[in-house]
N, C-alpha and C positions, 0 to 999 in steps of 0.2 A: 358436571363432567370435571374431572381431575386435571390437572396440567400433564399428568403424563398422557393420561388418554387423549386428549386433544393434541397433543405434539405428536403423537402415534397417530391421528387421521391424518395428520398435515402429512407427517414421513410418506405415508402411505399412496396419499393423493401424488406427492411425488413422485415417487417411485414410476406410478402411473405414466405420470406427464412425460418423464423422462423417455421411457421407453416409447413414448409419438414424435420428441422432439427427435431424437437421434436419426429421424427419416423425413424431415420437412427440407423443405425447398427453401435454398436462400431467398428466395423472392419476396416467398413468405414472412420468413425471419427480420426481413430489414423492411419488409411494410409494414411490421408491428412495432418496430424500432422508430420507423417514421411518425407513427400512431403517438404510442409514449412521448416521445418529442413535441408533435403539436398539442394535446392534451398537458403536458407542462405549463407551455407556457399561456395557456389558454386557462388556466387554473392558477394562474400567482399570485390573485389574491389571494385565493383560499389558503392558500401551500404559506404565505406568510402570514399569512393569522393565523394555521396551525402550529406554526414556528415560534411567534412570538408568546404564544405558553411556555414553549423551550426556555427559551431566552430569558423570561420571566419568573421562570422558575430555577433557574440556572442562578440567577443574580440574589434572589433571596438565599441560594444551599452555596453562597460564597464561591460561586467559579472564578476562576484570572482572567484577566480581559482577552490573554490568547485563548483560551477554552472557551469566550465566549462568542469570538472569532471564530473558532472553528466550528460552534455551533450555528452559527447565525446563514441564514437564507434570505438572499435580496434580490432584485432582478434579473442583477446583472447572474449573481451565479446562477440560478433557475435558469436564465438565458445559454450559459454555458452548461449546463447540465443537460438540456436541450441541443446544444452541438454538439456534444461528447456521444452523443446515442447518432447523431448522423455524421460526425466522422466513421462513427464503426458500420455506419450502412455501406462506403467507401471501402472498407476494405475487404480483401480478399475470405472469405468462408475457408477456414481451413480442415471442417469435416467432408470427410469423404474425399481428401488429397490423397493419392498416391505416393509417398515421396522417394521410391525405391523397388526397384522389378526386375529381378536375375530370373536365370532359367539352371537347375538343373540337370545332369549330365541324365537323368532317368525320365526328362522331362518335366518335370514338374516348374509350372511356373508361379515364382513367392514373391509379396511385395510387402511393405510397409502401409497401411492407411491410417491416417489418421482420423481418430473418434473422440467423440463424446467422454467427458468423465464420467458424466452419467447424475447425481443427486450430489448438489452442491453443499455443503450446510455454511453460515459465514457469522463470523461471532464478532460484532462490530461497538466501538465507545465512538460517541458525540458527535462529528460527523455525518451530516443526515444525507449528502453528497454520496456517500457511499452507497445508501439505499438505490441508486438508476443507474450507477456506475456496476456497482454488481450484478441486477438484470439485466441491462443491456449485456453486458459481457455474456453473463453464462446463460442468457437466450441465444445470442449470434454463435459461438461455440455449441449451441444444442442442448445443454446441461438445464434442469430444471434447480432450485434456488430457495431453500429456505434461510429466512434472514434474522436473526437477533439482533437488534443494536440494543445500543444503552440506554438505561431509566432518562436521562438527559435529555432526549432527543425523540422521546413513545412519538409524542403527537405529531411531529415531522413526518418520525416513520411510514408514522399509520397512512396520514393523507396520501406522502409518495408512493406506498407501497399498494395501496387503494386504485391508485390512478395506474399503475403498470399494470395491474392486475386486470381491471377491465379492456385495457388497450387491449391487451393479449388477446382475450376472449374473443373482442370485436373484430380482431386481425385470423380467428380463428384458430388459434393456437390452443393447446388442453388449458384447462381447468386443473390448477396448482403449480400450473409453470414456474409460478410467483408467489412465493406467502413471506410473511410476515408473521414471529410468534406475537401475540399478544399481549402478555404476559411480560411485566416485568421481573417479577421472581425469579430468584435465583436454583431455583429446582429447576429450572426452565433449559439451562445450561445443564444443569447433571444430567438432566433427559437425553439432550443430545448426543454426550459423553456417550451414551450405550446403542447408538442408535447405528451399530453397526450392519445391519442388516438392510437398513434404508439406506442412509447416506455412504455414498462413496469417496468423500476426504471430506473434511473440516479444515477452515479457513479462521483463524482468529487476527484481531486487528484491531489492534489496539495498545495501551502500555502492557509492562512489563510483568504487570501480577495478572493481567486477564491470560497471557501467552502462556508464561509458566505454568498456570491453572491447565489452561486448554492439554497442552504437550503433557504436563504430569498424569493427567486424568483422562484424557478421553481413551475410548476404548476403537475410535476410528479413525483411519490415518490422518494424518495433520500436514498440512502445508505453513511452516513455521515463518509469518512475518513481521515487521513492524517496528522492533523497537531497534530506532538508530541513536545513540551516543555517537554522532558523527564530528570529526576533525577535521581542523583545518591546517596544512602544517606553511609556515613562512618561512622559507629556504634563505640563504644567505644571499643566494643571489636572484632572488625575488624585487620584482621592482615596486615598492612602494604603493601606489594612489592604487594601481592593481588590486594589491593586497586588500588595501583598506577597501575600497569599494567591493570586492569579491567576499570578504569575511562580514560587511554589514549588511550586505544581501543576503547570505545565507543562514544569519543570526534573525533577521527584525523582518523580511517579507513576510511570511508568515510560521514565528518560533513554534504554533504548537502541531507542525505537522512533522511525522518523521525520519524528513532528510534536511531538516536545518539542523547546523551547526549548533555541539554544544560545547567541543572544547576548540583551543586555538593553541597550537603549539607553533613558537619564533626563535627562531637560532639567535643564540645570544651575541652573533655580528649585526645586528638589525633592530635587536629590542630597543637600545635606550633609543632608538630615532623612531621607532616605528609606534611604540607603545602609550607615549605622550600624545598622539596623534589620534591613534582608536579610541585613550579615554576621552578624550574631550568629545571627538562623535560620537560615541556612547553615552554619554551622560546628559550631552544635549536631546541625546531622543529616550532618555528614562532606561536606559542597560544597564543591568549591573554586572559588572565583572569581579569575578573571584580572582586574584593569581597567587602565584606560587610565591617563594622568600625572594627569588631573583626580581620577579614582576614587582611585587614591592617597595624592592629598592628605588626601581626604577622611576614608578609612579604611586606614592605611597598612600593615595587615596582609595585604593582597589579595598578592596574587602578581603582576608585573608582566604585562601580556598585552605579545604580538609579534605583530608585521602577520599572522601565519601562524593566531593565533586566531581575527581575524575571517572566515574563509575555512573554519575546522574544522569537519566536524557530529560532533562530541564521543562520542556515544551513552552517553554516562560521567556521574558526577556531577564533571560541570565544568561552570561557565557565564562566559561572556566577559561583560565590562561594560565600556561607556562611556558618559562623558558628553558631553550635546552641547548647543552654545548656542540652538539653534533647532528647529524642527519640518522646516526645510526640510533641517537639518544629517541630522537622521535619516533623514527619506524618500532621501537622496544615500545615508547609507552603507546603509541596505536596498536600492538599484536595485544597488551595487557590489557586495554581496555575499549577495545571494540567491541562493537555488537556485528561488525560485520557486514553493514547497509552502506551507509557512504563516504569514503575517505577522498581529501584534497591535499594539493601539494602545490606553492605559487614558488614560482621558479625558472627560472633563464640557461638553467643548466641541464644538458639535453642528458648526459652520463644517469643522474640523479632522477629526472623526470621518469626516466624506461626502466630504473630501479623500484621507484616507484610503483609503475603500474606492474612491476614482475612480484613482486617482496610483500605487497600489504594485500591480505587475504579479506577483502568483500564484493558483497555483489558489485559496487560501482565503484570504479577509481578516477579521478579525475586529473588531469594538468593543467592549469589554472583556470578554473573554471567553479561556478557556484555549486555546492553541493543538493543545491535545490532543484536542479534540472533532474534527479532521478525521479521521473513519474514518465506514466504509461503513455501518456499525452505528447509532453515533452522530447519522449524519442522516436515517437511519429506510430506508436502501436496503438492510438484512442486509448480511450479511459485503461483503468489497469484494476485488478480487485484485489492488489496492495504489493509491496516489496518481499520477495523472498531474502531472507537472509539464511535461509540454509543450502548442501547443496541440493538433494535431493526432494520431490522430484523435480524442481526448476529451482533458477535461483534471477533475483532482479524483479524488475518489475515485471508482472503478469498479465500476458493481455490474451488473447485471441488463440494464440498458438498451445502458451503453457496452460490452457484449462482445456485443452484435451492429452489424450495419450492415443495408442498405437495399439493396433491390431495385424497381427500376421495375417495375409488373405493369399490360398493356394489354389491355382486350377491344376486340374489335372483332367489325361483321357485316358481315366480307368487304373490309371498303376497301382500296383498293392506294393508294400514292403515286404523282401523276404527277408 
């Protein structure tokens, strides 16, 4: 069988599933979510010895230790990948909500419900996390799920995606709720690409050449997220230990995810005090900072940056820095080189802070706060199956609500239109 023809049964089998889940019982939904959940963690050895081919194969093709972080699966996160599926039994089902019911003057009564997207497809790199966080979601949403992730990560895949799969069944939910392509081939994605007749949006996640790809070439709608080149800006009247602490947290907790920080922009009333300070904590824990001719002077250990830094989202322990004379200087270079996922600002000055959240154009703005708090979790939505950074049709993180959409629904007794 060809990899088109088997991505065409999968399509297919979804399609199927789809149109049984769009009418199941929350009950149901979240006792197969509970399923998934103890079948995880009931399985961690297997799921880390599937891993660990990752990991081992990842370290022979030269990964960076962030990448191999982000590849790596160990109790504790299996254990939270396990609560991310029963925080979302906890929340509210928002198929089949009404959120809206007028009456017209002819009678007729129209509401808003919210539904199903229907056939999920999700194009995912290294990250094997991603694999239960995207079931869970678009099973409790009703949406059936076909999954691609990266060569990186097959054997993770496979097992995770093996284990939701039978959960399902045993929870009584259809057959293809849940797949997994196979195949790491790269025909595997152009298949997708056309597979408009099955899938009803395509989700890619990942850097910035697998998005590009997706959005230039697919021929089915695309839910556009992931890659943040996110800032940090240090206001003049920013207080210090703040700063430093908020900027090495959303640099070094975990660099290859993407809502850490890749550049750092400091009003140049604050650099020469503030900057001798971030290098030496950076360099005690292995960071390398790029800066600009001002940073240099400053601290002239840095590594010079090139125009090509403020454009990089690193996922590395790298961080770009510059300085700039103004507040206006910063909000200019965050419009030039945003991605549009997560912007900060540390700051004491209230004028500036509301300027801030009004003037810089992303999904998440923050006032002094780490920029690593953008996830699904974090803002109390459960898992999330990635950051939109467009606007349409959501934008932020995605969880429960934004993987459905809406349906007009009208009663009537009898009326025709003349």
């Amino acid at each position: 069988m060809s990899i088109r023809e088997e991505i065409l049964g999968q399509a297919n089998k979804a399609k199927k599933a789809a149109r049984k889940l769009a009418n199941v019982s929350t009950e149901l939904k979240d006792r197969a979510l509970e399923k998934i959940a103890e079948r995880l963690v009931n399985s961690m050895d297997l799921i880390i010895s599937e891993n660990k081919k990752d990991l081992e194969a990842g370290k022979r093709n030269g990964l960076s230790r962030a990448m191999l972080d982000r590849l790596e699966l160990n109790p504790d996160r299996i254990k939270g990948m396990a609560e991310g599926l029963r925080e979302l039994v906890k929340l509210k089902d928002p198929v089949g909500d009404v959120s809206q019911m007028w009456k017209r003057p002819n009678g007729l009564q129209i509401g808003k419900m919210h539904v199903p997207l229907g056939v999920i497809g999700i194009i995912y790199e290294s990250r094997p996390n991603v694999t239960i966080d995207a079931a869970g979601l678009c099973l409790k949403a009703g949406n059936a799920v076909i999954l691609r992730g990266g060569s990186e990560a097959i054997n993770s895949n496979k097992v995770l995606t093996k284990i939701a799969a039978e959960a399902l069944i045993d929870a009584g939910l259809p057959e293809g709720s849940v797949q997994l392509i196979q195949t790491t081939d790269r025909e595997a994605v152009s298949v997708l690409f056309e597979l408009n007749d099955y899938l009803d949006v395509l989700i890619p996640r990942g850097g910035a050449g697998l998005i590009n790809r997706v959005v230039n070439e697919s021929k089915v709608p695309v839910i556009q997220t992931g890659v943040g080149n996110c800032h940090i800006y240090v206001d003049s009247s920013a207080e210090l230990q703040m700063a430093l602490d908020i900027v090495f947290n959303a640099k070094t907790s975990r660099p290859a995810v993407c809502n850490a920080a890749e550049t750092l922009l400091v009003h140049k009333d604050k650099a020469k005090e503030f900057l001798p300070k971030l290098y030496r904590l950076f360099n005690e824990n292995n960071v390398e900072l790029r800066g600009c001719q001002k940073a240099l002077e400053i601290v002239p250990e840095l590594k010079e940056a090139e125009e090509s830094d403020w454009s990089t989202e690193y996922l590395d322990y790298i961080l770009a820095v510059r300085v700039v004379d103004s507040f206006e200087e910063a909000l200019d270079h965050i419009s030039t080189y945003s991605t549009m996922h997560s912007e900060a600002i540390i700051t004491n000055d209230y004028t500036r802070s509301q300027r801030f959240l009004q003037e810089v154009d992303a999904a998440t703005v923050y006032v002094n706060a780490s920029t690593r708090f953008t996830d699904g979790n974090q803002f109390g939505l459960g898992a999330e199956i990635g950051i939109s950074n467009q606007k349409l049709h959501t934008r932020g993180p995605m969880g429960l609500n934004e993987l459905t959409t809406i349906k007009y629904i009208v009663y009537g007794q009898g009326q025709i239109r003349e």
